[in-house]
Backbone as a printed PyTorch tensor [residue, N CA C, xyz], in Angstrom:
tensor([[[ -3.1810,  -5.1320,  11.2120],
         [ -2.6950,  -3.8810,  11.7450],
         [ -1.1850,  -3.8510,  11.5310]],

        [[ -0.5970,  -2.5760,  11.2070],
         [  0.6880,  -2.5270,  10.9090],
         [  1.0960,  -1.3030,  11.7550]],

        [[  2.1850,  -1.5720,  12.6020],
         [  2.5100,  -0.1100,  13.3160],
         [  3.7830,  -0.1380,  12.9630]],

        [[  3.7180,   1.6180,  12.6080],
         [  5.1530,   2.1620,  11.8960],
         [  5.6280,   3.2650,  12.6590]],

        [[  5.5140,   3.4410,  14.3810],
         [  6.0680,   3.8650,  15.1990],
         [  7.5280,   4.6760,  15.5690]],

        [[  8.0950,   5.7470,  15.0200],
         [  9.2880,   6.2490,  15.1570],
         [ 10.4070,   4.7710,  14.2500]],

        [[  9.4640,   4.8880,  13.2920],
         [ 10.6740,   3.9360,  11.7930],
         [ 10.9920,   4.9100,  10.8780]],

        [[  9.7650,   5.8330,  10.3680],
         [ 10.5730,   6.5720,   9.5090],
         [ 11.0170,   8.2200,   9.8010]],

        [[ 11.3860,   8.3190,  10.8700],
         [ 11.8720,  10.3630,  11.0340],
         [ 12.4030,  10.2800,  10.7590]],

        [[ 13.7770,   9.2710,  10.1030],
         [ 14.6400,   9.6390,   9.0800],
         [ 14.7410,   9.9860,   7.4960]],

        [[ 13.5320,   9.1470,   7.3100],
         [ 13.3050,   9.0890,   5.7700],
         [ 12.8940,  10.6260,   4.9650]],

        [[ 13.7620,  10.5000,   3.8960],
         [ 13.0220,  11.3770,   3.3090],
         [ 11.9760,  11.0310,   2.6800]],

        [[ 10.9650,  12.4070,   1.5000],
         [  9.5870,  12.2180,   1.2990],
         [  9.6540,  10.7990,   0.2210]],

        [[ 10.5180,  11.1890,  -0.6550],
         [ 10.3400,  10.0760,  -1.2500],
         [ 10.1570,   8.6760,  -0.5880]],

        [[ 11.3670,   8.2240,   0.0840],
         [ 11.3120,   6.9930,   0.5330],
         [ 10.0890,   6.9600,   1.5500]],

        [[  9.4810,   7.6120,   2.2650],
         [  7.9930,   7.3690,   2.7970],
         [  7.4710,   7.4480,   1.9010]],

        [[  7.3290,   8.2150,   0.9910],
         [  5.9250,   7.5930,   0.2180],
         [  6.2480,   6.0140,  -0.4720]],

        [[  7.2970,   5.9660,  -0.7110],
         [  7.9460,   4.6530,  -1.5610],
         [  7.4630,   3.2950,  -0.3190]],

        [[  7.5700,   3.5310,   0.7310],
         [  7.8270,   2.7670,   1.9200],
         [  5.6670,   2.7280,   2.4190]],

        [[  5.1940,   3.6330,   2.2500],
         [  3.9900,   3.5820,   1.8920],
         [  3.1340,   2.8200,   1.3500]],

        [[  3.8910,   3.0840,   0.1420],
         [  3.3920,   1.9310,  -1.0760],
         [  3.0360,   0.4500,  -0.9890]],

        [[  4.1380,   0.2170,  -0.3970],
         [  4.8150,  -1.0450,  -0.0800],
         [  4.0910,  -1.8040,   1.0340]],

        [[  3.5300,  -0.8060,   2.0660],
         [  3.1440,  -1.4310,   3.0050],
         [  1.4780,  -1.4480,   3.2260]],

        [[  1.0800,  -0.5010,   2.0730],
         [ -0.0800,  -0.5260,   2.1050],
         [ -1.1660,  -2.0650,   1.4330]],

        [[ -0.6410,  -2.3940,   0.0980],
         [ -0.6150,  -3.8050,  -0.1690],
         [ -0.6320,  -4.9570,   0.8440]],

        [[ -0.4250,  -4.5790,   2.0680],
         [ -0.1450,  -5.8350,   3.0990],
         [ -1.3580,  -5.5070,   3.8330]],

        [[ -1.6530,  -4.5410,   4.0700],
         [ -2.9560,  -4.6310,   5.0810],
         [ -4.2290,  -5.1260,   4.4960]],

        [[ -4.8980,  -5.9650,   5.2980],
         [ -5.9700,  -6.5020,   4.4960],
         [ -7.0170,  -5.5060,   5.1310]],

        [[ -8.0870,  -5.2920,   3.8060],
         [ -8.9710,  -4.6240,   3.9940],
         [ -9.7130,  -4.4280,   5.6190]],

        [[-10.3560,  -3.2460,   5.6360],
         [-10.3460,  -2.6240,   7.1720],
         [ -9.3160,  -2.7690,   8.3330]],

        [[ -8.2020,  -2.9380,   7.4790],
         [ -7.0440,  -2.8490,   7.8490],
         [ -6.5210,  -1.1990,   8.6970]],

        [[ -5.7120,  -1.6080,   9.7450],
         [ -5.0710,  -0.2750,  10.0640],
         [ -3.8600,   0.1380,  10.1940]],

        [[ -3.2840,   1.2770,   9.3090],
         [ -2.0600,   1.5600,   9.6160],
         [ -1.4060,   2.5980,  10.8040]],

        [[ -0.9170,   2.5660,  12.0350],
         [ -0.8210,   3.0230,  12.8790],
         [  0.8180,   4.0480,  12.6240]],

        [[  0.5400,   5.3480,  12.7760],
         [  1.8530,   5.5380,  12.4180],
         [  2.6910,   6.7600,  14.0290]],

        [[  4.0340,   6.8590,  14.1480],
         [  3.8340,   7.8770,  15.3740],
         [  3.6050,   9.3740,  15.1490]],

        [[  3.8680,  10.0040,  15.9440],
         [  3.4510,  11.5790,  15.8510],
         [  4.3480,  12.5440,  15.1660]],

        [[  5.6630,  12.0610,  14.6260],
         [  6.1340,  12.9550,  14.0350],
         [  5.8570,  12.5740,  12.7000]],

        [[  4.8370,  11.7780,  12.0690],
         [  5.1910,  11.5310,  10.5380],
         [  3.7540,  11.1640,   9.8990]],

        [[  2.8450,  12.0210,   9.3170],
         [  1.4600,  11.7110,   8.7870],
         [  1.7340,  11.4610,   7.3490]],

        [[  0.6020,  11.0400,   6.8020],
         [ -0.0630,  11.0020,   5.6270],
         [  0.4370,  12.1330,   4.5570]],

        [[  0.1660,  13.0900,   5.4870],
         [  0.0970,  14.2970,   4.3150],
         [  0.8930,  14.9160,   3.3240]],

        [[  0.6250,  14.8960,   2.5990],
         [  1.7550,  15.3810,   1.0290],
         [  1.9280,  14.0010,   0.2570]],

        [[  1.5830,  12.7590,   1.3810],
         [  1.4920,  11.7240,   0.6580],
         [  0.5490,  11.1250,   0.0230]],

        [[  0.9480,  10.3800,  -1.7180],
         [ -0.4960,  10.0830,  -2.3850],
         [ -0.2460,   8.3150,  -1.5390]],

        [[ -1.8610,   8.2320,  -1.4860],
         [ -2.1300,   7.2630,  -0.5540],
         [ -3.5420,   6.9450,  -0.5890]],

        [[ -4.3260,   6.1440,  -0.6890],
         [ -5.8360,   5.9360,  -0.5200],
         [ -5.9560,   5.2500,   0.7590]],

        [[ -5.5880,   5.7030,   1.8780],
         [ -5.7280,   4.9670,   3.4420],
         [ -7.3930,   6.5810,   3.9510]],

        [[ -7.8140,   5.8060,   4.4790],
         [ -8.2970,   6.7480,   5.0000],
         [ -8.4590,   7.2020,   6.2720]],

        [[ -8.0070,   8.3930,   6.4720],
         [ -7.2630,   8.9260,   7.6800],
         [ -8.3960,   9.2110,   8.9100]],

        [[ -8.7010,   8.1700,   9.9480],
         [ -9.4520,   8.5870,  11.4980],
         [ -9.1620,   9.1210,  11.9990]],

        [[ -8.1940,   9.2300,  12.8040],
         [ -7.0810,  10.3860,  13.4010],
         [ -5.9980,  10.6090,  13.1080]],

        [[ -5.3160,  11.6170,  13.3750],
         [ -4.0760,  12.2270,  12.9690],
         [ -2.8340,  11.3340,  12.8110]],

        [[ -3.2480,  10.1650,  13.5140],
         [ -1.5580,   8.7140,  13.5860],
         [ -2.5480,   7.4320,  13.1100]],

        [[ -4.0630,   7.2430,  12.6840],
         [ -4.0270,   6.1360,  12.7250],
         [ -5.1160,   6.2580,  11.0890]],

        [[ -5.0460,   5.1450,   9.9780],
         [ -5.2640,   5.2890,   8.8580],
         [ -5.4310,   3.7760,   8.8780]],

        [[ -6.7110,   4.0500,   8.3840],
         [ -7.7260,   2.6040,   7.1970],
         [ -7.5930,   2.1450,   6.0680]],

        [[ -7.3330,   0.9320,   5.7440],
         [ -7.5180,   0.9530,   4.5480],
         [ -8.8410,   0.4480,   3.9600]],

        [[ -9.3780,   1.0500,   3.3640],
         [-11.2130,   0.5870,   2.9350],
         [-11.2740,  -0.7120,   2.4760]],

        [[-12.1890,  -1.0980,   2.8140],
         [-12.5260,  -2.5380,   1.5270],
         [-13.0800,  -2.2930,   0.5250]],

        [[-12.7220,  -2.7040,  -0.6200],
         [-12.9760,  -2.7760,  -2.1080],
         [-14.2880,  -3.3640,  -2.1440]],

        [[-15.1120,  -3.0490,  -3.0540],
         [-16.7630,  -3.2640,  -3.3430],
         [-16.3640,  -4.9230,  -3.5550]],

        [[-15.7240,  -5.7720,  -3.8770],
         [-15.9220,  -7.3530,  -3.5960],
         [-15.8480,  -7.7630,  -2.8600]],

        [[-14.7710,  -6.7530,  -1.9800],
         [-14.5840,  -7.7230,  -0.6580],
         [-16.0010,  -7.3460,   0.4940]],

        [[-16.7460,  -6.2380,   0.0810],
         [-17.8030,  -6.4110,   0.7170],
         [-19.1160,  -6.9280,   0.1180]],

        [[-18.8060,  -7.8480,  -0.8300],
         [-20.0040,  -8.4380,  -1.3500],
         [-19.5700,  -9.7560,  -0.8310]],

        [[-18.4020, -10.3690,  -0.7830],
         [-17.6800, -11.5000,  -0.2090],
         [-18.2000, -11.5010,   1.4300]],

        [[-18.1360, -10.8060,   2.0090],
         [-18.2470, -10.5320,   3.8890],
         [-19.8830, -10.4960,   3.5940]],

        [[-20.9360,  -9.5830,   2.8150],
         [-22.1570,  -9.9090,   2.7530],
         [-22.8420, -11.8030,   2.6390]],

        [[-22.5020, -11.8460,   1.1730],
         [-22.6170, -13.2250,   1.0370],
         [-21.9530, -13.9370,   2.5130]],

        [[-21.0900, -14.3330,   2.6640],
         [-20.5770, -15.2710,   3.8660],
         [-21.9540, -14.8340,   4.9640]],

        [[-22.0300, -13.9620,   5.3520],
         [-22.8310, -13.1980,   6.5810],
         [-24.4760, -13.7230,   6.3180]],

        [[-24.9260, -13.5300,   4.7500],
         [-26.2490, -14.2710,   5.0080],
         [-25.8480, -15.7890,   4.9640]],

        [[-24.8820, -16.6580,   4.5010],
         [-24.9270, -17.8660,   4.3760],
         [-24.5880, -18.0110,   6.1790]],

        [[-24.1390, -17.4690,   7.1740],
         [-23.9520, -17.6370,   8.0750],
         [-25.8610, -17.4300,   8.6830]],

        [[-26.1940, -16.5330,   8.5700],
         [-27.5400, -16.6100,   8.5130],
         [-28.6550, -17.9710,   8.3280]],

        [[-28.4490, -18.0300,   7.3690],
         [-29.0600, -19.4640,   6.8250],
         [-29.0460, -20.6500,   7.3730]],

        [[-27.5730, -20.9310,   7.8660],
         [-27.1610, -21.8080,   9.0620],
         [-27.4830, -22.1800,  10.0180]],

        [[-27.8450, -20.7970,  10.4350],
         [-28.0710, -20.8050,  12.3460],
         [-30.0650, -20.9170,  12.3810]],

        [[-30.6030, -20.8280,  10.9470],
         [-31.7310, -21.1560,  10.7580],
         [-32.2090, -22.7440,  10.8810]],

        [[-31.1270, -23.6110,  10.2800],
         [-31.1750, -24.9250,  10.1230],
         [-31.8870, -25.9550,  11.6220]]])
């Protein structure tokens, strides 16, 4: 989780989206970016996907849910033993 809470009302568009960029790379998948009420997503390119109006996901990529599958039945298998 990353909260970006009254950091950028100064920024202009560029540097949020630039500052975006940057921080989106850090969240690990089903990750959340928490942001405050004066400053959304919008106008910005971004692949987070937006739950509510301040708070944004970042999806997991089709390996990383074949990675969490696999682990999950080998965790399975285990508790069979």
């Amino acid at each position: 989780m990353i909260l970006c809470r009254n950091v950028m009302i100064c920024f202009d568009s560029q540097t949020y989206e630039n500052l975006i960029g940057r921080v989106r790379p850090n969240l690990e998948p089903d990750g959340h970016l928490i942001m405050g009420h004066s400053k959304i997503l919008g106008g910005i390119r971004h692949s987070l996907q937006n739950l509510q109006p301040t708070i944004y996901l970042k999806p997991q990529t089709p390996k990383c849910r074949r990675i969490k599958l696999q682990a999950r039945e080998h965790q399975a298998c285990l508790t069979q033993i």
